[in-house]
C-alpha positions in Angstrom: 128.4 -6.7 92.8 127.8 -5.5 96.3 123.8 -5.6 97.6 124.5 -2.3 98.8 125.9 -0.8 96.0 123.2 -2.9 93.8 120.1 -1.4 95.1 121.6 1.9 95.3 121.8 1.5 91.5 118.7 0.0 90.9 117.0 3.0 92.9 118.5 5.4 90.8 118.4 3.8 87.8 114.9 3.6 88.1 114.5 7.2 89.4 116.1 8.1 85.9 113.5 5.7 84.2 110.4 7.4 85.4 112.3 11.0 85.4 113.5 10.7 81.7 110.1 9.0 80.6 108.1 12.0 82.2 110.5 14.7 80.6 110.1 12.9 77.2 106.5 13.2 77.5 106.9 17.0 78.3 108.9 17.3 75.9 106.3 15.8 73.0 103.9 18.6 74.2 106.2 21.4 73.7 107.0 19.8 70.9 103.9 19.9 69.5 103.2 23.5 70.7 105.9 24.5 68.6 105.1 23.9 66.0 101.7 25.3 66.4 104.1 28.5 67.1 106.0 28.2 63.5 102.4 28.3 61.8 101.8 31.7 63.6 105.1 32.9 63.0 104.9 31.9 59.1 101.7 33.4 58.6 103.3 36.9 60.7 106.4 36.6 58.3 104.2 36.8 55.2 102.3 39.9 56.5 105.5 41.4 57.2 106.6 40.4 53.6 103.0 42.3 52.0 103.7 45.2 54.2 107.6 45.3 53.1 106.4 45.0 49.5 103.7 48.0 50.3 106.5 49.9 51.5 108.7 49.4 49.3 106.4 51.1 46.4 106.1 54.0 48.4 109.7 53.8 49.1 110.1 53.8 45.5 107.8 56.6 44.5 109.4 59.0 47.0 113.0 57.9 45.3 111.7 58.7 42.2 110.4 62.0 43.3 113.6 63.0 45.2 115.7 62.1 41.9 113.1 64.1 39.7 114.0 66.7 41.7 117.3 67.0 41.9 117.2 66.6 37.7 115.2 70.6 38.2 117.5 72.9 37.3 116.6 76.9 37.3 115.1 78.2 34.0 115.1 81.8 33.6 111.6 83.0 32.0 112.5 85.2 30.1 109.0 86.8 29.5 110.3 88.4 32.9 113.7 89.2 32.3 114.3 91.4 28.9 117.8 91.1 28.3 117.9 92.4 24.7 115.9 94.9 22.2 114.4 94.2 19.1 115.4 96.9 16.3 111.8 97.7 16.0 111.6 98.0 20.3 114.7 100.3 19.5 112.7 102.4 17.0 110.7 103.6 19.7 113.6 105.6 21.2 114.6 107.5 17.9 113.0 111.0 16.6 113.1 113.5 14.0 115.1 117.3 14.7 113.9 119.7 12.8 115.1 123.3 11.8 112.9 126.0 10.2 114.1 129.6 9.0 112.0 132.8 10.2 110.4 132.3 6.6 109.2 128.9 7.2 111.6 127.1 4.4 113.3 124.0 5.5 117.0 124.5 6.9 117.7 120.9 8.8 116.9 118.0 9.7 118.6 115.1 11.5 117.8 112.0 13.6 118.2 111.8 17.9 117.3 109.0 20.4 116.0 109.6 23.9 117.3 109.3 27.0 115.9 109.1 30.6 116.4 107.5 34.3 113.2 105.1 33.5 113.2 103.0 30.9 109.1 103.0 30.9 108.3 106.7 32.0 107.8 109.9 29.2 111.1 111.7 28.0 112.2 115.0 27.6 116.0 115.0 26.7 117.2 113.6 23.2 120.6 113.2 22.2 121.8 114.3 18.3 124.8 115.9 17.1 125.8 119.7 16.9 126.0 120.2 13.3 121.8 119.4 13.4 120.9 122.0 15.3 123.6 124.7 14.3 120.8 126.4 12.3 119.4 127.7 15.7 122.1 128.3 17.7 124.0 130.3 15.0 120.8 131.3 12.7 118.1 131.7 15.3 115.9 129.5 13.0 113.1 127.7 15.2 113.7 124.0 16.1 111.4 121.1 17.2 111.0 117.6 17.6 108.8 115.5 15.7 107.0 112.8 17.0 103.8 110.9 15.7 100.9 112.0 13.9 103.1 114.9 12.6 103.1 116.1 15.8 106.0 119.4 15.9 106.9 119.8 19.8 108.9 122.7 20.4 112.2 122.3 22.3 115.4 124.3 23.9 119.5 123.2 23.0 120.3 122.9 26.8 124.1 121.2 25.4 125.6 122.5 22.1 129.4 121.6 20.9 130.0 121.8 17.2 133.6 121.7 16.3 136.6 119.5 15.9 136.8 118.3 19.7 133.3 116.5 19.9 129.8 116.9 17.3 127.1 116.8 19.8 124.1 118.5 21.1 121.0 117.5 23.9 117.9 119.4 23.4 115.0 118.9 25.6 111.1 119.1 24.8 108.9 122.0 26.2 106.9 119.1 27.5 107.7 115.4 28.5 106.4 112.7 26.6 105.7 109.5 26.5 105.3 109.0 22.0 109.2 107.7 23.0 110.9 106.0 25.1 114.3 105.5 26.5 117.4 103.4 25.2 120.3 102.0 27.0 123.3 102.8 26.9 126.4 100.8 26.8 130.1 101.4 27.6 131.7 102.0 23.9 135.1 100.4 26.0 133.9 96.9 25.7 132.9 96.8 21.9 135.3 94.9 20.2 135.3 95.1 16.0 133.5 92.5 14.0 130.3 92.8 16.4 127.3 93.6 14.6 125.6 96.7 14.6 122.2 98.7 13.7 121.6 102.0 12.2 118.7 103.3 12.9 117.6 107.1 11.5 115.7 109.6 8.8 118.1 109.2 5.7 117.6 112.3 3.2 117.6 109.2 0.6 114.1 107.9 2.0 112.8 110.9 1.2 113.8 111.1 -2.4 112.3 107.8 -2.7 109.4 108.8 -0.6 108.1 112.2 -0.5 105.4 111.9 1.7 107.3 110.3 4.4 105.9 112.5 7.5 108.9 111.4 9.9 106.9 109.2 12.5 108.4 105.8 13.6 107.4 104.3 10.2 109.3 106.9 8.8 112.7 105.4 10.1 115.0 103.2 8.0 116.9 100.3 9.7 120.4 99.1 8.7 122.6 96.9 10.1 126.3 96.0 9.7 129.4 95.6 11.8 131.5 97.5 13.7 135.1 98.0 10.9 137.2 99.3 13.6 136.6 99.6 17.3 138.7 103.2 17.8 139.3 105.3 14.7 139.9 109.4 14.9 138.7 110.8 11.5 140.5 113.5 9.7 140.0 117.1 10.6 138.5 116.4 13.6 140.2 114.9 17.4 137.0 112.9 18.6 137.1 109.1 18.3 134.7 107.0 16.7 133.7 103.5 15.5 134.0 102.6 11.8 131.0 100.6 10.5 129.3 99.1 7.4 125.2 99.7 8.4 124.3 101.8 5.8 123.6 106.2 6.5 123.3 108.9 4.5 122.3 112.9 5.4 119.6 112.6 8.4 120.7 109.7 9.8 123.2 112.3 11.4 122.5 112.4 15.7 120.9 108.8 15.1 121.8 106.1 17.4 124.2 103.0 16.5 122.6 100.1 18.6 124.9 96.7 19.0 123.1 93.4 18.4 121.5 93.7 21.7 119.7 96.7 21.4 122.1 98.8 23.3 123.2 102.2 22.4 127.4 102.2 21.6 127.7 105.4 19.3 126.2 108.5 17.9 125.9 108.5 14.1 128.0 111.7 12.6 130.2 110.9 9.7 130.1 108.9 6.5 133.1 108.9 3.9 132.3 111.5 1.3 133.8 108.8 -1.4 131.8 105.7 0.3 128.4 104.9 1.0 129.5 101.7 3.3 132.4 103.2 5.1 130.5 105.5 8.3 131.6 106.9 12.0 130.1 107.0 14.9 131.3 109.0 18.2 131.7 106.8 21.2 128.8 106.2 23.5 131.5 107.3 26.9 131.5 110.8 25.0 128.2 111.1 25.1 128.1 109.6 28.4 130.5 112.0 30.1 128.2 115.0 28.4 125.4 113.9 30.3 127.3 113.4 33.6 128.7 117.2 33.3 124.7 118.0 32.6 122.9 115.8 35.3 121.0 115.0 32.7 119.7 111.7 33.7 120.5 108.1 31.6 120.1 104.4 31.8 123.3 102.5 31.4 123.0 98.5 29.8 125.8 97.6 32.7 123.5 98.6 35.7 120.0 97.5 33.7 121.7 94.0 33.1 123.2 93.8 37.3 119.9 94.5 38.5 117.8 92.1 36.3 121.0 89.5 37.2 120.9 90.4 40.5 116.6 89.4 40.1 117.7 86.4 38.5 120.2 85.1 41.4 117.4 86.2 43.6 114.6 83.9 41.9 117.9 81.3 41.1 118.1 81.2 45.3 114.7 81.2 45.6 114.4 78.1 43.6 117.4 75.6 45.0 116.2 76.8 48.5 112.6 75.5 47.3 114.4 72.1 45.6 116.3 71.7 49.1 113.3 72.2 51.0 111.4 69.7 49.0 114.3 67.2 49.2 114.7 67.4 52.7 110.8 66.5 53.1 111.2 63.7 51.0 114.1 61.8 52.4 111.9 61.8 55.8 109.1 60.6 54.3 111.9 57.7 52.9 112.9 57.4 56.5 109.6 56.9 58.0 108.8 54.4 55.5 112.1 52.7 55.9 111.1 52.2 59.3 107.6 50.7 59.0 108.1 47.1 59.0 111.1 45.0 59.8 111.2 41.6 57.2 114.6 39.8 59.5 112.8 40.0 62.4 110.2 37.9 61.9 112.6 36.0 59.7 114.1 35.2 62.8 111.3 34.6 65.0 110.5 31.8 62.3 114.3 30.4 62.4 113.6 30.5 65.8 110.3 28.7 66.2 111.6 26.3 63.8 114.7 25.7 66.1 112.7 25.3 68.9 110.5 22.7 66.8 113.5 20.8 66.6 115.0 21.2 70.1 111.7 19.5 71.2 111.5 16.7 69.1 115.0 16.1 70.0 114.5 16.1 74.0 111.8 14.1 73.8 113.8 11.7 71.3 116.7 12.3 73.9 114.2 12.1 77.1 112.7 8.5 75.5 116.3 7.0 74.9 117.6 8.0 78.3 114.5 5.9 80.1 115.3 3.1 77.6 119.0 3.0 78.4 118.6 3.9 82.0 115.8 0.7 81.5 119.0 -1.5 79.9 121.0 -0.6 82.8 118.5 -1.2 85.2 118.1 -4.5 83.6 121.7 -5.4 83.2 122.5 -4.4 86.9 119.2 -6.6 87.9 120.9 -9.6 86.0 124.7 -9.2 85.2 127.4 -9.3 87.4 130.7 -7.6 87.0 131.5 -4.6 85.0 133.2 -1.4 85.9 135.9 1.0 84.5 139.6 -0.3 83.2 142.1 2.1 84.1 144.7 1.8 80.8 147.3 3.8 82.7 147.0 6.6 80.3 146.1 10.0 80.6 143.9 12.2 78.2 144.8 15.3 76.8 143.2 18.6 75.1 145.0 20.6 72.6 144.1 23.5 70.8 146.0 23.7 67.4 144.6 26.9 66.0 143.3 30.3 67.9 143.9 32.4 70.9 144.9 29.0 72.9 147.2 27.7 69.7 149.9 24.8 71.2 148.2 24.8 75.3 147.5 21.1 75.9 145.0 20.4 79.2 144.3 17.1 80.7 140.6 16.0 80.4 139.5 12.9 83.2 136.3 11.9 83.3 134.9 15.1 84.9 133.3 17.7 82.2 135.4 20.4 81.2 133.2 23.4 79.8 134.6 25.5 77.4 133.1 29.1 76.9 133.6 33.2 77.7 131.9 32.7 81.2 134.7 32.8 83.9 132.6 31.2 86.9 131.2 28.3 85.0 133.8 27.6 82.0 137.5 25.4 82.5 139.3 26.7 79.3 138.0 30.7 79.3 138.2 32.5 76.4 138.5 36.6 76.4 135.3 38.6 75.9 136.4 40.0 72.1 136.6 36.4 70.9 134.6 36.5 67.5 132.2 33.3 67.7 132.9 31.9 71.4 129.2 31.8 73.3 129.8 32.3 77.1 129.0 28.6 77.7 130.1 27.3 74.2 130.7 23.2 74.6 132.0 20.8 77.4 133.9 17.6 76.9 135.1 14.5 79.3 136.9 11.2 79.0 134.7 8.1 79.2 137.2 5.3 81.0 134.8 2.9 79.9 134.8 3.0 75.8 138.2 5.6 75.9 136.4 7.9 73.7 136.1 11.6 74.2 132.8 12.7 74.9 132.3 16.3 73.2 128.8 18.2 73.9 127.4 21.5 72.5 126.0 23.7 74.9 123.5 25.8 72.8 126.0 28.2 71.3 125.1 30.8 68.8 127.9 29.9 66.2 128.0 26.3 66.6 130.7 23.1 67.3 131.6 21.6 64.0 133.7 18.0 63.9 136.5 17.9 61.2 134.4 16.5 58.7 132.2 19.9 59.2 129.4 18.0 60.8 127.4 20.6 63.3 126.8 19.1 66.7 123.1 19.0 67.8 122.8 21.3 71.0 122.5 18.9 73.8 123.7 15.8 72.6 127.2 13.9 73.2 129.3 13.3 70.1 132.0 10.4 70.8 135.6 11.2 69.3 138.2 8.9 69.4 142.0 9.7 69.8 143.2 12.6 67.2 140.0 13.6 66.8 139.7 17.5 66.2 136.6 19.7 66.3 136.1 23.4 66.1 134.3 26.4 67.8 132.4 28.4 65.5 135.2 28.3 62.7 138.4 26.6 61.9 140.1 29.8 63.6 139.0 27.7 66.8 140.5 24.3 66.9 141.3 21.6 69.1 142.3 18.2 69.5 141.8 15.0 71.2 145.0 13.3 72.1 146.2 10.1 74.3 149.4 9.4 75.8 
């Protein structure tokens, strides 16, 4: 060897000597810092696991809240909302019509039922038929109401029709009062037969069992029964009726027939002179249209039940726009807690302490063998002669068998060829959208000397795997011989190392 060219290579080997054993000494501090560092971060990772769990309960708790809620659904209370009558609420509307002669003897009686425009307020106008008050229109004989405690209020026929057209009268009471109340009435076009049916009245029959009845509320006699036939026009008369089974006798004549809801459908009028359990009653829109010709004022069941729906669909709104509300609230209270504390984060900054742990040790490992070799060298150059590269007269090639480069072959010499994303630093360059490729991913070169491939990962994210699946350490030079293949990040990445 040259003297020249000898203590050029002794300088520099030597150089590299003290360089490598000063880095490898750096290198065991930083080593040892790190690890200091992966304590830290440990003991921040299991704080951010406590406050995760924390979360997570109140995470939980809200979940169960929001799910709780939207199980509500609306209840109607129906303390608020009356949507039937009881037979003895209906009681309350029905009262004795009474007819006395100029002597003072008895002449007719018959049952009526109030009506009004407020279902609360006192009454004046009562609904019966026209054969129960016929005594005074055609006799003159006096004629009153009866309400309780006997009392006799005097009243005036303001509609009379007795014939074979329609059996129907309205009186109304010198004064208004409030011993009654008013019924609803309901369209007799939607009853359809078999619904049931109430009776309520003064039967002549109670009084043969009972004398001393005095024709107050507890005077009445409730039966029930169904509706026979929905439309039926009696003979001798042209008005139509309902046929039903509730049972009436003489008095309960003017009474109201109530359906199962408390709602007035018909006028008690007629029974069968050969049957107790066959009875009419005159359609409730007969009455109805009376009234209307009158102005005398009524409540209808159709527009009592709209407005306490429309109350319902009201408080029904109220309620999902309350459930909503509530739900809304909720999920953002879920969304702040979702955001409190971030577990893969300082996952990561432990992965990452730990990584640097290891890069350390490894440069200083790396650092130490460099000044030993670089010592070798210095040693062999002191003391051997000879040596040097063999050209073989072959060249060495690159080929990628699988990816975006599949079946491009590039000749590799002993300079590095760096393989990556990054146009100004990398040889083979990969486009941008490449899944897995860093932007400095891994270099390679041809040693003349051993003719092996020298392949080194350059820090990527995704790694350089051999063919055997073996993960190159960042940094270090892996020798592959001829037909050798390795990969970038995945097997969708491969190349190989060829001779020829």
């Amino acid at each position: 060897m040259k003297k020249g060219l000898k203590c050029t290579l002794v300088t520099l080997l030597s150089i590299a000597v003290v360089g490598c054993g000063a880095m490898s000494v750096v290198s065991g501090v930083q080593w040892g810092q790190a690890k200091k560092n992966v304590v830290t971060a440990k003991e921040n990772l299991e704080d951010a696991r406590q406050e995760s769990a924390d979360s997570e309960q109140e995470r939980q708790k809200i979940r169960n809240k929001i799910s709780e809620e939207n199980g509500k659904t609306f209840q109607i209370d129906e303390s608020l909302y009356k949507m039937k009558f009881a037979p003895s609420e209906n009681q309350q509307s029905v009262a004795c019509v009474y007819c006395t002669s100029p002597d003072g003897v008895y002449a007719a009686l018959g049952s009526s039922y109030a009506v009004a425009s407020d279902l609360n307020g006192p009454v004046e106008y009562f609904v019966t038929n026209g054969h129960v008050v016929q005594p005074h229109m055609e006799q003159n004989y006096s004629i009153c109401v009866i309400l309780e405690n006997n009392q006799q209020v005097p009243c005036e026929v303001v509609f009379y029709q007795f014939d074979a057209n329609l059996d129907m009268a309205v009186v109304k009471l010198s004064q208004p009062t409030t011993d009654r109340k008013a019924c609803l009435i309901r369209s007799s076009s939607s009853v359809q037969t078999g619904e049931k049916c109430t009776a309520i009245g003064y039967p002549d029959k109670s009084r043969d069992i009972d004398p001393t009845m005095n024709y107050d509320i507890a005077s009445q006699t409730v039966t029930s029964g169904v509706i026979s036939k929905a439309d039926v026009v009696p003979n001798g008369v042209a008005y139509h009726t309902f046929q039903h089974d509730s049972f009436i006798s003489h008095g309960n004549s003017g009474g109201p027939l109530f359906d199962e809801n408390g709602f007035v459908i018909g006028m008690n009028t007629l029974i069968h002179k050969n049957s107790e359990n066959v009875n009419f009653a005159i359609h409730s829109d007969s009455v109805k249209a009376v009234l209307d010709e009158k102005g005398i004022p009524y409540l209808t069941s159709e527009d009592y039940l709209a407005q306490i729906n429309a109350e319902i669909e009201g408080e029904k709104s109220a309620f999902e726009e309350e459930k909503e509300k509530t739900i809304k609230k909720l999920n953002k209270e879920l969304e702040a807690i979702d955001e409190a504390s971030d577990v893969a984060y300082y996952e990561e900054r432990v992965s990452t302490r730990q990584n640097e742990v290891e890069d350390n040790k490894l440069m200083m490992f790396i650092f130490a063998g460099g000044a030993a070799v670089c010592l070798i060298g210095l040693l062999v150059v002191l003391f051997v002669r000879g040596g040097g590269e063999v050209d073989d007269g072959l060249k060495s090639y690159l080929v990628c068998t699988r990816g975006v480069f599949a079946g491009m072959r590039y000749e590799v010499t002993k300079q590095t060829m760096t393989i990556g994303r990054d146009r100004n630093t990398c040889t083979i360059v990969f486009p941008e959208e490449t899944p897995g490729i860093s932007s400095n991913h891994c270099s390679i070169y041809f040693d003349m000397r051993t003719k092996t491939f020298a392949l080194t990962d350059n820090g990527s994210t995704y790694g350089t795997y051999l063919a055997d699946g073996r993960k190159l350490t960042k940094g270090v030079p892996e020798s592959l011989e001829p037909g050798s293949t390795f990969a970038l990040a995945d097997k969708a990445n491969e190349f190989k190392v060829e001779r020829g």
